[in-house]
N, C-alpha and C positions, 0 to 999 in steps of 0.2 A: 185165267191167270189174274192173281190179283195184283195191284201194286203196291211196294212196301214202302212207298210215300204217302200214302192216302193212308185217314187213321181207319180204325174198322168200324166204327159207325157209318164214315161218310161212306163206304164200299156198301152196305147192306142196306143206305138208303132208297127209297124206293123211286119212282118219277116226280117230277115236279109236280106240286100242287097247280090243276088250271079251274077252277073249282070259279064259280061267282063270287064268292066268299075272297079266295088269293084273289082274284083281280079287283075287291075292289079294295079289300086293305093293303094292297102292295104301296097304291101309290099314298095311300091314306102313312101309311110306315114312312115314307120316304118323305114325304110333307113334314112328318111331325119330328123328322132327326133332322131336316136342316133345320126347320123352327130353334129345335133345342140349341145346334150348334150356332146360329143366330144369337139367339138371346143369351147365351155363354157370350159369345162375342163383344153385346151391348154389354153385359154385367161389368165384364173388363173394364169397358171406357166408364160406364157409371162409377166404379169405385176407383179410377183412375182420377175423374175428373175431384170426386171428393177428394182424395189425398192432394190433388194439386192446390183445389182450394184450400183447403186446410194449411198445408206447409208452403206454398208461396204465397196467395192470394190473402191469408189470414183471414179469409172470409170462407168459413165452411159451411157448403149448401145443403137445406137439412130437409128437403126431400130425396137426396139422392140414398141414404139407405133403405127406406123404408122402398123404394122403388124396384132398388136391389134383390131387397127379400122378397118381394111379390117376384119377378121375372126368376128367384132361382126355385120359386115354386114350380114357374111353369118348364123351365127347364127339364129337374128334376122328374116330376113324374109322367111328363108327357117323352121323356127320353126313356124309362124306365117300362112304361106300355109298349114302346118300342123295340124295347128291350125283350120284354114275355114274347115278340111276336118272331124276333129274329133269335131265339133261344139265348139270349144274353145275361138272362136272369139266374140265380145262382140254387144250380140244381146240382143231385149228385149223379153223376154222369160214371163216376169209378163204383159207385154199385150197383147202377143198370145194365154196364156192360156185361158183370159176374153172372146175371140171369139169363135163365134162358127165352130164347126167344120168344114164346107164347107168353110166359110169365111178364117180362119186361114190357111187351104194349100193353098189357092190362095196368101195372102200375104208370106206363108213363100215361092213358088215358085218364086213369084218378088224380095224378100231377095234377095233369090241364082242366079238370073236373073241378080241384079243389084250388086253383088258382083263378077259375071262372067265378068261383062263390066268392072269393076275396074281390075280386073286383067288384060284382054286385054291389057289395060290402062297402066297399071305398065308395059307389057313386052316391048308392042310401042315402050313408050318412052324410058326405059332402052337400048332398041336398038339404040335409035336415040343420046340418047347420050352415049354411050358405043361405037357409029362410031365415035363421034366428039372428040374423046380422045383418039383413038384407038392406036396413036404414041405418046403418052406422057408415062412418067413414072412415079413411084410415088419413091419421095427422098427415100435414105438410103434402097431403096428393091432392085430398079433392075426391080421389076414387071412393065408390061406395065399398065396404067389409068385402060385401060378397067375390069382390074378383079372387082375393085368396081361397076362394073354394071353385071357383070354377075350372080348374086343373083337376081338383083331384074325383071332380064330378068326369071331365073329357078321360081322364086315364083310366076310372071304373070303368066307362064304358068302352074304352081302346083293350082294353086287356080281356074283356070279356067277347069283343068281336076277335080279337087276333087267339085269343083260347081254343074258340068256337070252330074258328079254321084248324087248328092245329088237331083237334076231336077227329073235326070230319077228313082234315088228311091221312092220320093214322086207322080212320076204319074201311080208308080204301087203298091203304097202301102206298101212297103218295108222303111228299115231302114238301113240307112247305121250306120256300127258297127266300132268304132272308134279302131286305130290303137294299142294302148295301150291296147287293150281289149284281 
């Protein structure tokens, strides 16, 4: 008997993933959403405390943007790996459902297939230019260029381990269980 609360993917889902792979990015996922939710947190206060200065202090502090925009790098794509690994990421879900079963894990494996090449993708080149800046700084921090590329170096490779689980769950029938869970 089914139940008509549950939508029908999560009824046909299979067992939990316990795979080496889900234990060791589960907590590696859970790490990198408080991080996110963290550093969302900090951004707040950083652009809070520039508007204070600015509009009471009349003295506006002029590392606090440029600190901003680095931390909602790492936000951003380190919450967004996160996101590939707890299915958060924006897939079409209303035309997977239409096919039929055998047909449907072939394409969702080419999804995670072709979502693992994009990550590659993203660490490449984050490396390649994270070397070509590697002696500059960024004004008013002090920090060297390269920390703005080192997010999108950790989330190449966060999405291409959380990918990689998601392969090997679907070719054994298993579910990987989102980190929030």
């Amino acid at each position: 008997m089914t139940d008509p609360h549950v939508a029908d993917n999560e009824q046909e889902a299979g067992p939990p993933s316990t795979g080496l792979l889900s234990r060791i990015n589960a907590p590696i996922a859970k790490a990198g959403m408080y991080l996110s939710v963290t550093g969302l947190l900090i951004i707040v206060t950083i652009v809070f405390y520039q508007v204070f200065g600015r509009y009471v202090l009349n003295s506006s502090p002029t590392w606090t943007e440029n600190l901003a925009l680095v931390l909602i790098l790492y936000v951003t794509l380190i919450g967004a790996a996160v996101g590939v690994r707890d299915a958060g990421h924006i897939g079409m879900d209303s035309l997977l459902v239409m096919l039929p079963d055998h047909l449907r894990e072939k394409v969702e494996l080419v999804i995670h297939v072709l979502v693992a090449v994009f990550g590659v993708a993203m660490a490449y080149n984050g490396w390649i230019l994270g070397a070509s800046v590697g002696t500059v700084k960024i004004p008013n921090l002090g920090f060297p260029e390269v920390v703005r590329y080192v997010p999108l170096i950790a989330s190449g490779v966060l999405i291409v381990s959380f990918s990689i689980e998601h392969i090997i769950a679907l070719l054994r029938g298993e579910e990987v269980v989102p980190s929030w869970n």
